[in-house]
N, C-alpha and C positions, 0 to 999 in steps of 0.2 A: 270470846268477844261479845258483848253485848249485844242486841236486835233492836233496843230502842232507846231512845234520850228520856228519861224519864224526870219531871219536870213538876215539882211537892211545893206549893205557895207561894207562888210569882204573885208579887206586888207594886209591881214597877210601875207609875205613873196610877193610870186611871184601871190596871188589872185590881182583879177583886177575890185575891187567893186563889187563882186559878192553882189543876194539875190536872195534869193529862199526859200521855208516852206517844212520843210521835215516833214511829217507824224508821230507820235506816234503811238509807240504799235505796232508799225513793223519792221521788217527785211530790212534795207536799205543799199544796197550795192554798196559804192563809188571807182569806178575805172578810168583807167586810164593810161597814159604812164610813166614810170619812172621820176620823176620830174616834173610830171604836175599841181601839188596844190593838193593831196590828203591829206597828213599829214598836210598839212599845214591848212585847211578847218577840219578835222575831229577833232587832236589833237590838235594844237596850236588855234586852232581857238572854236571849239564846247566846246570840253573837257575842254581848260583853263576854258571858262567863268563858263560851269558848274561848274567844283571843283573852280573855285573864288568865284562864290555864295554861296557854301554850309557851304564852310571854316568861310563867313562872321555872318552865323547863330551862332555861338560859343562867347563867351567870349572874350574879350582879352587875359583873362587870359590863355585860350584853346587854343587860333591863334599862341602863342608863339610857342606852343609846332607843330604845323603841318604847312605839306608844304606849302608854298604859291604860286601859279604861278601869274606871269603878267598879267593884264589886256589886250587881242588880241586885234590889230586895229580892231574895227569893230563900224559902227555907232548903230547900235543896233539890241539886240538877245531878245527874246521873248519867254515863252512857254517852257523855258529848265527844265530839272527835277534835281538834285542831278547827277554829273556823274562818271560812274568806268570806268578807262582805263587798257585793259587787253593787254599789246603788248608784242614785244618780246624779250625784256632787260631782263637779267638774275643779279638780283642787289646782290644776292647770292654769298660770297667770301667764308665763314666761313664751313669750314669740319663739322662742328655738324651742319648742316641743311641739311635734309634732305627728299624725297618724302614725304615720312610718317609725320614729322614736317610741309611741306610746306603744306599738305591737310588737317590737322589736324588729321587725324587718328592714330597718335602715342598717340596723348593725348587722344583717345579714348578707343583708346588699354588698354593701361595703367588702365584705370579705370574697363575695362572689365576685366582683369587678376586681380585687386584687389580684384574684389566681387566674381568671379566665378570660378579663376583658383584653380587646388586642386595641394597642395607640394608633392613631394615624397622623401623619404631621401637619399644623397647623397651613401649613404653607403653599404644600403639593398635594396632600390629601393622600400621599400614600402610605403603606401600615410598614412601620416603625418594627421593627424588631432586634436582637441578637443573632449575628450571625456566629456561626462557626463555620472551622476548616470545611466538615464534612457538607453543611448549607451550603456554601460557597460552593466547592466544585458542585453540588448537583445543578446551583442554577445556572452556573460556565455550563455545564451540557447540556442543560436544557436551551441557554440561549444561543450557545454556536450552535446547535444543530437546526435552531429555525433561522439563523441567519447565515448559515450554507457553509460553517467550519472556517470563519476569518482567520488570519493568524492574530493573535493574542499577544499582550504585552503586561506582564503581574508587574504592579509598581506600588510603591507607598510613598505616603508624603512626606517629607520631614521642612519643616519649619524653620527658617533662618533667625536664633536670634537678636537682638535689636545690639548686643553686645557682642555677635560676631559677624563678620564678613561672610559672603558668600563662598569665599574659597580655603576660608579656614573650615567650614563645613566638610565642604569636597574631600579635602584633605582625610579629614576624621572619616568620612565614608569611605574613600581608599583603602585608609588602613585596615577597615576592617572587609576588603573585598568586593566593597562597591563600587564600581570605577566607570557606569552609564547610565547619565543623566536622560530622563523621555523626554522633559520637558519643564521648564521654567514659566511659572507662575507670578509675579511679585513676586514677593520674599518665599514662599513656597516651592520645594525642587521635586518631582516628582524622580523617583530612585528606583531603576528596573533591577527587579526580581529574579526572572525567569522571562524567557520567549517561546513561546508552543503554540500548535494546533491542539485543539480537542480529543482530533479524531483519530491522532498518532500520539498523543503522550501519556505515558502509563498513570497510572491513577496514584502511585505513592510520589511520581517525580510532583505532581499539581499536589496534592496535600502538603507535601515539603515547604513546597516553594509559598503554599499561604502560609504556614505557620509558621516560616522566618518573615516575613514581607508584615503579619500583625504583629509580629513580636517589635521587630524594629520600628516599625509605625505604627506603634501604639494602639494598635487595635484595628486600625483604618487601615483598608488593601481596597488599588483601584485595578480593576481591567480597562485597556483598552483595546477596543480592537481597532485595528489597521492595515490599509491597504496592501497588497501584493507589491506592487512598486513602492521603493522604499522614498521619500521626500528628498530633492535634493538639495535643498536649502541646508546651509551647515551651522545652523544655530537651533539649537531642540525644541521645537515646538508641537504642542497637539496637531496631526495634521488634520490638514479641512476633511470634513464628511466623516471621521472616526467617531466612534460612538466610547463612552469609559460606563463601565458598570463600576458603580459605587457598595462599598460593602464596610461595615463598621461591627465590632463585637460588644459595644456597647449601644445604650439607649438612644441611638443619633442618625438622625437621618442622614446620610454621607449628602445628598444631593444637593439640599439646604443649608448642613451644617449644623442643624441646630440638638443641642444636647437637650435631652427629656430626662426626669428622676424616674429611680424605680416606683412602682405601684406598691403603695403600704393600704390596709385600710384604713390609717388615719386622713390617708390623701383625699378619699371620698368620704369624709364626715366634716359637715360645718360646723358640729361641736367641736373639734378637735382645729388649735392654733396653726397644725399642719396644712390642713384641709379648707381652715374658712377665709374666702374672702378679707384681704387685708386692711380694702375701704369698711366696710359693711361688719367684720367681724363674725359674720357669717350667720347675720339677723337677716338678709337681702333685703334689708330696707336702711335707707338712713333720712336723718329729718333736713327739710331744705323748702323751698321756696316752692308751694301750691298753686297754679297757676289757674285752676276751678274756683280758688278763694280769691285771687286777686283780678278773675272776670268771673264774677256769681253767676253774671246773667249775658248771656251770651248775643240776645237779641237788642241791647243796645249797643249805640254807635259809641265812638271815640269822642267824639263833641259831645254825647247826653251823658259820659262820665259810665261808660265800661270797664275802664281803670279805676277799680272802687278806693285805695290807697291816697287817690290822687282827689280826693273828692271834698276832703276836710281841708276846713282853711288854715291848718298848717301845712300844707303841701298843694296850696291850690295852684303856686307859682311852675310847681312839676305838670299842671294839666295844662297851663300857660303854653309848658316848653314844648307840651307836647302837640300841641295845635299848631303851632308855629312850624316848628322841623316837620311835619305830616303835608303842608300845605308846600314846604322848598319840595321834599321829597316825593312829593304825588301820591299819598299813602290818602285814601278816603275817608275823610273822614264823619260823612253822614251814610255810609252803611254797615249793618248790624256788624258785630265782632265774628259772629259764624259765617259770616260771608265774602273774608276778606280770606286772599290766597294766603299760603304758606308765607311768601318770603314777606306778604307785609306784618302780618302776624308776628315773624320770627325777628323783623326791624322792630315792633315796638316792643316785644320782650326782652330782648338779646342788645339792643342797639346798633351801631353801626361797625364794619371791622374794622377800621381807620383808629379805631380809639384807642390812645396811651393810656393818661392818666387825667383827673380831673383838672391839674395844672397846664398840661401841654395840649389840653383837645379840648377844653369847653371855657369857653362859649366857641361851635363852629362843629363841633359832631355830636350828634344823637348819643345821648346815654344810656337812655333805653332800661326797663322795668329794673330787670336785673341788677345792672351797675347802683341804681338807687338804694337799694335794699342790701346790697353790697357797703355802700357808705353809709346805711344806716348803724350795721353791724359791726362798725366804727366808734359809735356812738351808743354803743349799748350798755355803757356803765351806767346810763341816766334809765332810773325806773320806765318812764313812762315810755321810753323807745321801745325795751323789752316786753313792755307787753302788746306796743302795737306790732313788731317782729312775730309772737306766738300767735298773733289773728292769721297771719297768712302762713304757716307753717304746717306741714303733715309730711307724715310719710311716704317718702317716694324714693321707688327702684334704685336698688343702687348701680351709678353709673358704670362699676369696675365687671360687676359680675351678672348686669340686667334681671337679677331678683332670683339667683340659681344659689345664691349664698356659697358657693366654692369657689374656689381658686380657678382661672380658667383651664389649666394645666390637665385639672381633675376633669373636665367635660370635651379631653381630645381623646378619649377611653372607653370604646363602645363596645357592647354584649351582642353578639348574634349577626346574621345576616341579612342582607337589604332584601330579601324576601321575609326574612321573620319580622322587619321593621316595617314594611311597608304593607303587613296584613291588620295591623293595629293602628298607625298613626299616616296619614302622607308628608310626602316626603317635605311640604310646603309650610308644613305645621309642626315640624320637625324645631328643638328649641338652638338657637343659631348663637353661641358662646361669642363673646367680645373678644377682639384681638386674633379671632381666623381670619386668613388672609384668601382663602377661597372664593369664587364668583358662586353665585348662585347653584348655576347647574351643578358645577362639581361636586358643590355640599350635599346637594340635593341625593348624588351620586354615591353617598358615604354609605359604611353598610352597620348594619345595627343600631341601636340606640344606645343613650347616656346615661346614665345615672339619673341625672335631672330631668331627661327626656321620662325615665319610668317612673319616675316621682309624677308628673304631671300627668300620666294617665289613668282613669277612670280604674278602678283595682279589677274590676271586671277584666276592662283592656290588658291591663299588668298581666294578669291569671293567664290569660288567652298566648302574651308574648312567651312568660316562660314555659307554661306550658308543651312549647313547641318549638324551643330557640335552640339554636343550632352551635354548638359549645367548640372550640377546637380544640381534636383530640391527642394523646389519649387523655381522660379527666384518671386523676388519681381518688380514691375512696373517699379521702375527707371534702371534695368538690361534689362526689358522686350525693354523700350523707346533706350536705350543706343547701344542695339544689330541690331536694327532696323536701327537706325541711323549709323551706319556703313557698312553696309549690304547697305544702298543708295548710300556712299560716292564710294564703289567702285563698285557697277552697275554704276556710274557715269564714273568713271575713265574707266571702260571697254569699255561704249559706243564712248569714244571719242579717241579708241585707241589706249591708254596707257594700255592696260594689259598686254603687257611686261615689263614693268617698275617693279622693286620691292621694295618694301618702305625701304629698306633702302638704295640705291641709293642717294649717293652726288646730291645735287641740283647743285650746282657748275659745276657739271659733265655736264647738263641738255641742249641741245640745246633749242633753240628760241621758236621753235615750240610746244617743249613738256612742257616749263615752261607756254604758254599762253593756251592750252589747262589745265595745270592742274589747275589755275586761273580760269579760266572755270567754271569747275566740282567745285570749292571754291565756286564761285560766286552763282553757283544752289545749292548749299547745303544751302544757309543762306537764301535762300527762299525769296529773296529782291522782292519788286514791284516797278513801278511807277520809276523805277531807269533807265539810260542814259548809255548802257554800248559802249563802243566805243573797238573797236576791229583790228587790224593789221595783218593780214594776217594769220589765224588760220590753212589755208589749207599746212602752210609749211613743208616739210620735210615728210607730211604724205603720203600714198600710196592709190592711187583712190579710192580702193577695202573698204577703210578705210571711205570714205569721207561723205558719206550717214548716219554715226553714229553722225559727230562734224555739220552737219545740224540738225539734228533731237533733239541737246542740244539746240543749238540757236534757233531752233522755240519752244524748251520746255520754253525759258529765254522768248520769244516774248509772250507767248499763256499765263504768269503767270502775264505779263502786265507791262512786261517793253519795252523799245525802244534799238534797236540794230543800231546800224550806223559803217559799216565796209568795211577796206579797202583790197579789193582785185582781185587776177584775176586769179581764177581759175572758169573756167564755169559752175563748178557742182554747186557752193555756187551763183554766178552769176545768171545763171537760178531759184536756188531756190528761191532767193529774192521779194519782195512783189513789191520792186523799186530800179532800180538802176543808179546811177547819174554818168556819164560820163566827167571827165574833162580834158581838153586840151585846142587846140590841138594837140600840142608837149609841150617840156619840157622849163624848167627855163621859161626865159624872154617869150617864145612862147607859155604859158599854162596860167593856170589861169580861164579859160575863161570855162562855162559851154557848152558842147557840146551836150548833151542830159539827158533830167530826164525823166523818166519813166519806163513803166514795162517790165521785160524782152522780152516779144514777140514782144512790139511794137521797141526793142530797137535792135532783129535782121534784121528787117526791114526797118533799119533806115541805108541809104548809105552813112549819113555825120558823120558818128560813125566808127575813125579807129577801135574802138573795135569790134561792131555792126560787121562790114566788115569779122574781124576772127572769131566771135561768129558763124556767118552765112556759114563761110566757102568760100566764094566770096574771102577771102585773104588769104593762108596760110605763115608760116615760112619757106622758102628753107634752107637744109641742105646739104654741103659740102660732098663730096662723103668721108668714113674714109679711114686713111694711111692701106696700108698693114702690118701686123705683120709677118716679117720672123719666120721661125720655128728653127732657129738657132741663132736668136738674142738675145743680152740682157737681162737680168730678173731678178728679186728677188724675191726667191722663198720660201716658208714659208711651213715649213710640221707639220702634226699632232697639228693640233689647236683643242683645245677642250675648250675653256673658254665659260661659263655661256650658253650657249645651242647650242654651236658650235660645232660638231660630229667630232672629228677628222679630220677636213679635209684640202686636201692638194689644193694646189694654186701657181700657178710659173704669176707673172704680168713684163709684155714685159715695157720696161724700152723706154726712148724718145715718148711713146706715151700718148695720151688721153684714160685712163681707167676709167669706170663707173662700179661702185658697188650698184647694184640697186635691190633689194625686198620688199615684206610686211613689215609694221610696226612689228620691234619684230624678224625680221628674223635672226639678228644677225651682220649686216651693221656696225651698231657704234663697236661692240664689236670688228670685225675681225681689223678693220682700227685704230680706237681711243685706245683702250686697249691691243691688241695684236701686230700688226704689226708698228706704230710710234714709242711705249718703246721701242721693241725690236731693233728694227735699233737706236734708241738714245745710246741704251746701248752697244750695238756692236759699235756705236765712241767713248764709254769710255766718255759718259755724262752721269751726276747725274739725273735719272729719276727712277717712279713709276715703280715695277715691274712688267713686260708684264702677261699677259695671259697666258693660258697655251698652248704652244709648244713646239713641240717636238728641232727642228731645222730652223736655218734661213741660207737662203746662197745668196750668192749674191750682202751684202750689202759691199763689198769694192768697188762694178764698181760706187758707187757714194759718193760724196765727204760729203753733207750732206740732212739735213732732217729735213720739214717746217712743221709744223700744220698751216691751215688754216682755222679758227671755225666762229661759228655766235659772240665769244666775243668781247665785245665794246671796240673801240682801244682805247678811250678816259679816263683817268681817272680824269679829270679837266676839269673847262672851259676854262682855256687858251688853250685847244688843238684846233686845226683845222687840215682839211687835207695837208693842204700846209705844217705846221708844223709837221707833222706826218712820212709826206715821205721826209721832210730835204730842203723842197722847198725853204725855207725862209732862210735857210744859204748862200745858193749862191744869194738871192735878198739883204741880210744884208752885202755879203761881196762887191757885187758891187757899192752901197749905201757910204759903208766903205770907197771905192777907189776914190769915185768921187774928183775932186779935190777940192773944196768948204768945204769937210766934211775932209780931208787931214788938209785945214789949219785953219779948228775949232778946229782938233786934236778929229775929234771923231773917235771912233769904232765899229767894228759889234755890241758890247754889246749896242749903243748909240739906233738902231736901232730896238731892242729886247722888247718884250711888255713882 
């Protein structure tokens, strides 16, 4: 087997015949000045040829189906292995993908709550299981002996039905030896079995007597226990003070009655038509009526036009109705919209509950936001409705499944116990599935977590739960392997940290940084060797303090025997390198050209390496002294932020200047900036956006006109793009082109000049 990729006339872009043998089964880090030949040598050049080779090992029939890249100018590569390129394109559009999807640990999840999570019923909160004979007697003796050896009555139920009589039943149960009723239900006869004490009856006569009593009753065997004095009433009834133990061999709670499916893992994946929510689809969002956009601004009243829909003199007769009905009703209407309780709020959104229909209630009840926008949607064949409908529209929770995207079925299925639950999350913060019929305390009372409950924690948190979560046993080997393998995936994620991230986290959402890291932690899970992985700048976006974890993956990926070749420039990863290749020495047409290979020591010692020069410290970067910030200037001020681990906090940011938002990984950077403060100022211009984070108040945002995200996403969505065409370069070169006079008397146009 070769020892090095040997590398004879790379000419790809702005290289200038480069050759050089880079090393196998090391850490090799290629740097460099902005535009000097790094991607152009790493990616277009290493990587094509790699993935051209590998692609070639395939079929025809298999090459159809996977990418192809170009053949690099280069006269010849030698010694290359299979290559993975891990950079920092986020190819990620689609809202169901996410952490948990992109790491594979959803699909792992899923399997782990198939075999090990225990159900509890929606209803009563107690765990759901299969009973059998041998279940059954141990908890007859478990419970006569703490209730002091009652005498016992084994019965099952059978069902009258609707096509026979109660005594043609009877009959058919005689015949076959059943000839005493316990007790009559409505159409339900409960059919004794057996009569015994506990603590005198042999252990084969009680197995018997369940395993006829489910067989005839379908699975369902009731105990009751009953008094020493027999009742003398001569019509069968449960007597008073008896207690019936319920027992079922299927998924059903005897108590409630209610049937539950088996656990598949499709049951916990929102990809899968089994598993996802049936409103939602299992997006956990659907589009509907914004209630941020139809009150932008929360500090005016109902008379100064808080109701922004209602404001244009096509619907000024709506703010008419609504002044009117405010003043029968007592609803205030000169104070701010933040100031008015619930239920007035919920009367002029909702309207009144009296309301039929626009024929039989109005004029005489309240219609209220809703119902409006509801008969608009009526009327949405006509253009212009439809687009005034899209102004107040965005995405909001779905009703059926409150934004968990499963079925609720799938979130009565929890992992571990209300100790291993309640060392990670309280019990208060716990996420509370729609359609449980539990009070408060009881849920509170439930033991382990959901599926969606461990979606929604911090991967940190996650780590900590499984790491310590208490399985019921015994676990068989493919549970044992399965637990194991996820307990990796996110020691992985932790070290290279992402344990702020929580798997269910939009990929879409995901900077450059955090998509090539968790690629990463992919990469070391499938346990590859002898593989080529080519790498882009992994140290982005992350925090120093951070940087010694996403080393210590790469020489895990190095040390297991494969080849790292990466482009970047931060010194911590620099220095750790085994070798690092310098190229320039400036940029475009000025680079190209190798300026130094070798090991980091010899390469701070090297004075013809502008890198070398700042590695060393012989060069630093001068910085501009910063502007002053008056204490009375400009600003936009955001109070009481509390979204996803942000503490309340208050922030006023001085407006004309240069501000930096800078902490640890995790600190809450993206969330105050990305999710809290962009919505919030979009929706205070009365633009259709995501709704913000949680604050309390924004102020300030009238001192500016509008408001830019500017992300690591790729501007490009085609190959026609270029930068020229992006920023509009090429209209004013197609219009002057246009005007020339030659092109005047061909009769061409800007479009003549248009690729």
């Amino acid at each position: 087997m070769p020892e090095r990729i040997v590398i004879r006339g790379a000419r790809q872009n702005n290289l200038k015949n480069l050759s050089l043998e880079l090393p196998l089964n090391e850490l090799v880090v290629v740097t460099g000045v902005s535009g000097s030949g790094k991607s152009s040598l790493v990616f277009d050049t290493l990587y094509a040829e790699g993935q051209r080779r590998y692609v070639e090992t395939f079929s025809p029939y298999a090459r159809q189906f996977l990418d192809r890249m170009d053949k690099p100018q280069v006269d010849r590569i030698e010694g290359i292995p299979p290559a993975i390129a891990i950079d920092q394109t986020n190819p990620v559009r689609t809202s169901r993908s996410t952490v948990g999807t992109m790491t594979e640990l959803a699909d792992y999840l899923k399997l782990l709550y198939a075999r090990a999570a225990e159900l509890y019923c929606r209803r009563c909160g107690r765990k759901v299981r299969r009973d059998t004979p041998e279940t059954i007697y141990n908890a007859m003796v478990e419970r006569s002996r703490s209730a002091g050896d009652p005498r016992l009555v084994i019965t099952f139920p059978v069902t009258v039905p609707a096509n026979f009589s109660e005594s043609e039943i009877v009959q058919l149960l005689q015949a076959q030896g059943y000839t005493r009723i316990h007790a009559r239900d409505d159409r339900v006869l409960e059919v004794i079995q057996d009569r015994l004490r506990m603590g005198s009856a042999e252990r084969a006569r009680v197995i018997e007597a369940l395993e006829a009593a489910l067989r005839v009753g379908h699975g369902r065997v009731n105990v009751h226990t009953v008094p020493d004095e027999p009742p003398t009433t001569t019509v069968p009834t449960t007597p008073a003070g008896a207690d019936i133990w319920r027992f079922s061999t299927d998924l059903h709670c005897p108590d409630c009655d209610i049937h539950y499916r088996d656990p598949t893992p499709s049951l916990f994946s929102f990809n899968s038509p089994l598993g996802a929510c049936e409103k939602c689809r299992g997006f956990g969002r659907v589009i509907g009526l914004d209630d941020g956009l139809v009150v932008p601004d929360a500090a005016k009243t109902l008379r100064a036009g808080a109701i922004r829909p209602w404001q244009s003199a096509s619907f000024s007769e709506c703010q008419d109705d609504l002044v009117k009905y405010a003043k029968k009703r007592g609803v205030p209407l000169d104070v701010p919209w933040r100031d008015l309780n619930d239920a007035q709020r919920r009367w002029v959104m909702e309207g009144e509950p009296e309301w039929v229909s626009w024929g039989r209630s109005w004029p005489g009840v309240w219609y209220g936001v809703r119902r409006f926008f509801a008969w608009l949607e009526t009327k949405a064949y006509k253009m212009h409705i439809r687009v005034l409908l899209s102004k107040y529209r965005a995405y909001t929770p779905c009703e059926i499944c409150g934004g968990a995207r499963l079925k609720p079925d799938a979130l009565l299925w929890r992992l571990g116990t209300r100790e291993d639950s309640e060392r990670v999350l309280e019990p208060r913060l716990r996420f509370r599935p729609r359609g449980i019929e539990l009070d408060d305390a009881s849920f509170s009372r439930l033991p382990g977590l959901t599926v969606h409950d461990l979606m929604l924690l911090p991967i940190d948190r996650a780590r900590d739960f499984l790491a310590h979560v208490h399985l019921p046993s015994p676990l068989d080997n493919a549970t044992d392997l399965l637990l194991a393998e996820i307990r990796a995936r996110f020691r992985y994620l932790s070290e290279v940290g992402l344990g702020y991230l929580t798997l269910d986290r939009q990929s879409r959402t995901l900077s450059g940084g955090e998509v090539q890291r968790i690629n990463l932690t992919t990469a070391l899970g499938t346990s590859l060797v002898n593989t080529l992985f080519v790498l882009d700048e992994p140290s982005i976006g992350l925090h120093p303090r951070d940087m010694g974890r996403v080393i210590g993956v790469m020489e895990r990926l190095r040390d297991a025997g494969n080849s790292l070749v990466v482009v970047e420039h931060d010194p911590q990863i620099m220095l750790a390198a085994d070798h690092v290749l310098d190229i320039g020495p400036g940029p475009g047409e000025h680079g190209g050209e190798i300026v130094f290979f070798g090991t980091p020591s010899e390469l701070i010692g090297n004075t013809q390496s502008l890198t070398g020069d700042y590695l060393a410290g012989r060069k630093r970067a001068d910085r501009s002294a910063p502007m002053q910030v008056p204490v009375d200037g400009p600003r936009i001020e955001l109070s009481g932020v509390s979204e996803h681990n942000l503490q309340d906090i208050d922030l006023a940011i001085p407006l004309e200047r240069l501000v930096c938002i800078t902490g640890v990984s995790g600190s809450g950077k993206s969330t105050l900036v990305q999710d809290v403060l962009h919505p919030a100022l979009l929706r205070a211009k009365g633009k259709s956006t995501e709704a913000p984070g949680a604050h309390r108040d924004l102020r300030g945002h009238a001192l500016i006109e509008d408001v830019v995200m500017v992300d690591q996403t790729p501007i490009g969505r085609t190959t026609r793009s270029n930068p020229a065409s992006y920023v509009g370069a090429f209209d004013a070169i197609r219009k002057r082109f246009a005007g020339a006079p030659l092109a005047k008397e061909r009769g061409y146009t800007t479009g003549t000049f248009s690729f």
